[in-house]
C-alpha positions as CSV (number, residue, x, y, z in Angstrom):
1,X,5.7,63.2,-65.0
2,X,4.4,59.7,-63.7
3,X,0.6,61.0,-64.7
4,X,2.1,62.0,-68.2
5,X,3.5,58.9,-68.8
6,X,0.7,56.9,-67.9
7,X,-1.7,58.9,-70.3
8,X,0.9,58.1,-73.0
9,X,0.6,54.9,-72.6
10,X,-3.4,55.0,-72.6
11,X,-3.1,56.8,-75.6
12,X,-0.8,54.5,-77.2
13,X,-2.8,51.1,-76.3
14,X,-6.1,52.8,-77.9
15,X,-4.0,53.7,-81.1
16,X,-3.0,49.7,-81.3
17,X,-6.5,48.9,-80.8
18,X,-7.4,51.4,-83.7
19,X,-4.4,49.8,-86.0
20,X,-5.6,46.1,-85.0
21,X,-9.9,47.3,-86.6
22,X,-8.4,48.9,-90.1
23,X,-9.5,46.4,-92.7
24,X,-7.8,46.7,-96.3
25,X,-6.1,49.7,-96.9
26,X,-3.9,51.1,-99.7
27,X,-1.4,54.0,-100.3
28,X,-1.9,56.9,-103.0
29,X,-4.0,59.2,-104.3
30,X,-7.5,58.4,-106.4
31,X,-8.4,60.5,-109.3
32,X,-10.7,60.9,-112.2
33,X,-8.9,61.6,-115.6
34,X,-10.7,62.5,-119.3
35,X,-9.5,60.6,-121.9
36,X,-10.4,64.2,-123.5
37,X,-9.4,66.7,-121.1
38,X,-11.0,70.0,-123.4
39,X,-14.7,68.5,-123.5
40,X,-14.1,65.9,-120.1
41,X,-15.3,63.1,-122.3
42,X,-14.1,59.6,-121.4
43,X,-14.0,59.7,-118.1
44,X,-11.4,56.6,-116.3
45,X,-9.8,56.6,-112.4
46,X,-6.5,56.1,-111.5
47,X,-4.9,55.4,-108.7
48,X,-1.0,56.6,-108.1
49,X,0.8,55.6,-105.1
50,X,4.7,55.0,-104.3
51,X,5.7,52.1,-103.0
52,X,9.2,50.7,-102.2
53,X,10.7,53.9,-103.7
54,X,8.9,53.3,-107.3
55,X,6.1,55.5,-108.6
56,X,2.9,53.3,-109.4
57,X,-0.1,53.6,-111.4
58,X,-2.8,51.7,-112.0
59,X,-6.6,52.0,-113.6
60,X,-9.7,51.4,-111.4
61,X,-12.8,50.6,-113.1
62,X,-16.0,52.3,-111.8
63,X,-17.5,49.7,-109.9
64,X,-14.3,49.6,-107.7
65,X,-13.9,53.8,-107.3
66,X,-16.5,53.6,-103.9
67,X,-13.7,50.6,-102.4
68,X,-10.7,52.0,-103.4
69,X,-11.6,55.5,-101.4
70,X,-12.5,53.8,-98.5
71,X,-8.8,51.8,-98.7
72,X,-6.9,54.7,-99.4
73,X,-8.6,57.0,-96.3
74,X,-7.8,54.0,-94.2
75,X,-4.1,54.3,-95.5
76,X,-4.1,58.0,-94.6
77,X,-5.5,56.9,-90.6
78,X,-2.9,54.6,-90.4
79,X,-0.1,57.0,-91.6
80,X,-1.6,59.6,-88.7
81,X,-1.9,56.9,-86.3
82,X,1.4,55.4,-86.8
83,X,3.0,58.7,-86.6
84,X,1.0,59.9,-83.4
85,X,2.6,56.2,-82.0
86,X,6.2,57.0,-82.5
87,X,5.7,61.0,-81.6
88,X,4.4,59.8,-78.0
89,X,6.9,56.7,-77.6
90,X,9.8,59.4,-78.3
91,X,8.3,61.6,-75.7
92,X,7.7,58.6,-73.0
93,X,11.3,57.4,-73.7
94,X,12.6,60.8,-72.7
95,X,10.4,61.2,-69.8
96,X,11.0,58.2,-68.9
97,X,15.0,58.7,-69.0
98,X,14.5,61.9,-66.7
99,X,12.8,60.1,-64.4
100,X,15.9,57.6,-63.8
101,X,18.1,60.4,-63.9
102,X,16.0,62.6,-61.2
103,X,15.8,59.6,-59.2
């Protein structure tokens, strides 16, 4: 059980230090809409996300398309990593309580 615990704990310090390097990052989902869906004439992006319980959308112009990806993969890492953290701190606090108890 000690071993386990201490490779949580590895595991968890490289997460933070993954969490510390993400840069700019936003929630939601980026896609290409037609003004004309039939013929896929006048093409735009749009970017939906919810945030504080309230659907959002908003336009992205072209030049910003290549960004925005990059933010919103970088939102989906942090999601995984954050829920990888909490996942392996529940399982070290319960290790970690039969530990005291065996002892």
């Amino acid at each position: 059980m000690k071993n386990r615990l201490k490779q949580i704990e590895k595991r968890i310090a490289r997460i933070k230090s993954e969490l510390v390097g993400l840069k700019v990052m936003r929630p939601g989902s980026l896609t290409r809409q037609y003004k004309d869906p039939k013929s896929q004439t006048g093409a735009y992006y749009q970017l939906s996300y919810t945030l504080d319980m309230r659907s959002r959308t908003e336009y992205i112009r072209k030049a910003w398309v290549k960004d925005i990806r990059r933010q919103v993969k970088r939102y989906k890492r942090y999601k995984q990593l954050n829920a990888e953290w909490v996942a392996l701190s529940i399982e070290h606090s319960k290790l970690t309580m039969k530990l005291r108890h065996t002892l």
